[in-house]
C-alpha positions as CSV (number, residue, x, y, z in Angstrom):
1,X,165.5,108.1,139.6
2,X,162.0,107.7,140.0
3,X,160.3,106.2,136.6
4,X,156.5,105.3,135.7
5,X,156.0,101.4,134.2
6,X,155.7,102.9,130.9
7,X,159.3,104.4,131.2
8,X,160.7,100.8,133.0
9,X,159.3,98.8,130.2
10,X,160.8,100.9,127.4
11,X,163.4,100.4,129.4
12,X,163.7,96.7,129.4
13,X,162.9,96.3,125.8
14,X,165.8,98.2,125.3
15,X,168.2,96.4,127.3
16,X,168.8,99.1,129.8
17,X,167.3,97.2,132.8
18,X,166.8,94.2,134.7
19,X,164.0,92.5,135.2
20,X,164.2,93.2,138.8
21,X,164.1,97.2,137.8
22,X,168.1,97.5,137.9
23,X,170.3,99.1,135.3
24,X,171.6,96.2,132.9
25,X,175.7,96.0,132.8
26,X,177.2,97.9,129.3
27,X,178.5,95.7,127.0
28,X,181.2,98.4,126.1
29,X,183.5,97.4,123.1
30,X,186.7,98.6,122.0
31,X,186.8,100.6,119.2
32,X,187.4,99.1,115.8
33,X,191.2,99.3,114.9
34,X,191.7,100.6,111.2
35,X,193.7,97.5,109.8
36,X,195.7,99.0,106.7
37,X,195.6,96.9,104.2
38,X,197.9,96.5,101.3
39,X,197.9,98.3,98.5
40,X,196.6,97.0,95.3
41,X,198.5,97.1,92.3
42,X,197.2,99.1,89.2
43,X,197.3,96.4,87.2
44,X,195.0,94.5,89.6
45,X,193.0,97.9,89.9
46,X,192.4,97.9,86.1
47,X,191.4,94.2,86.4
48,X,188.8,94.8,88.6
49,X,187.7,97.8,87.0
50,X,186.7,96.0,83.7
51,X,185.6,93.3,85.3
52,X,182.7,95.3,87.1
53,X,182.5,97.7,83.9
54,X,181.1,94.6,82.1
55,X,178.4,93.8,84.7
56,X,176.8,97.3,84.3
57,X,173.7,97.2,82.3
58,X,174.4,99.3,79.5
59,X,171.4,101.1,77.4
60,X,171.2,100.6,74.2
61,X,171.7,103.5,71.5
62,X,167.9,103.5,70.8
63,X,167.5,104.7,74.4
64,X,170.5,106.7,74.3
65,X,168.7,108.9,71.6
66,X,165.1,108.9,73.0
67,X,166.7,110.0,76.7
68,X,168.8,112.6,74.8
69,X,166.1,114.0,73.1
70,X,163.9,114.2,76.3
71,X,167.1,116.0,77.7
72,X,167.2,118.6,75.3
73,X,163.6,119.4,75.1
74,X,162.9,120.0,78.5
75,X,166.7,122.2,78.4
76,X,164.7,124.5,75.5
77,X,161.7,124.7,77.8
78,X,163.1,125.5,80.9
79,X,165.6,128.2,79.1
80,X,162.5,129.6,77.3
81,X,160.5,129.4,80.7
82,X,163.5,131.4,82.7
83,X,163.8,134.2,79.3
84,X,159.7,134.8,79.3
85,X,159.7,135.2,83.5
86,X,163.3,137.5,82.6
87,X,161.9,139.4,80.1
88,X,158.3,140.1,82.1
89,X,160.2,141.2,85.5
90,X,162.4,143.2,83.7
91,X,159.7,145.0,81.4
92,X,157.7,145.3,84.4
93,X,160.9,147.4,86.5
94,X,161.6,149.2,83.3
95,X,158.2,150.5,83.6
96,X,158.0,151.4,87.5
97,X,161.4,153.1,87.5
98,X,161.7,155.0,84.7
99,X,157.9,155.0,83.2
100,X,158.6,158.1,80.9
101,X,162.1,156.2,79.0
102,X,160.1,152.4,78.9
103,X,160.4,150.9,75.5
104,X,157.2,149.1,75.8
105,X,153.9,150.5,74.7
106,X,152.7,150.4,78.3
107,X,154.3,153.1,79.4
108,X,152.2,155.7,77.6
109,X,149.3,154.3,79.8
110,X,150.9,154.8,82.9
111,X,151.5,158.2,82.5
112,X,149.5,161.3,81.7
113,X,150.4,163.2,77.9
114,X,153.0,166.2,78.6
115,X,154.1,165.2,82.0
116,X,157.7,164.2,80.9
């Protein structure tokens, strides 16, 4: 395989050739044997799980508020958000499909007196 210097260099950084410009021997390992280990008990399990419940760095109920409250504002302002861009698509469909039945004011705009 013919190769430019650039090539055999990458090459050789990576391990894949000799100096002399021949291809390096594969270190090729087994693979990794799942080992099944025993089972733990549940009252171990429980053990350990209070034991790492007490390492968590809990807030306290000052932040618990002030991140609830952030929660619930920005859930109003989103759901307002989503019913104003509802509301405008829907009015705006109302009034391209049936312009004559719209119950928006617009709709008398749109269309010319005694046409429907």
């Amino acid at each position: 395989m013919a190769m430019n210097r650039e090539q055999k260099r990458a090459m050789q950084r990576a391990g894949q050739l000799n100096a002399d410009g021949s291809q390096a021997p594969r270190d090729r390992k087994a693979p990794a044997q799942n080992v099944k280990s025993e089972r733990t008990k549940p009252l171990e399990f429980v053990r350990e799980v209070r034991a790492e419940m007490r390492k968590v760095s809990w807030p306290d109920r000052q932040e618990v508020i002030r991140y609830s409250m952030i929660v619930l504002v920005a859930l109003v302002i989103f759901t307002l958000g989503v019913f104003a861009v509802d509301y405008v698509f829907g009015e705006l469909f109302r009034i391209i499909l049936d312009p004559g039945n719209s119950t928006s004011g617009a709709a008398g705009l749109l269309t010319p007196p005694g046409l429907y």
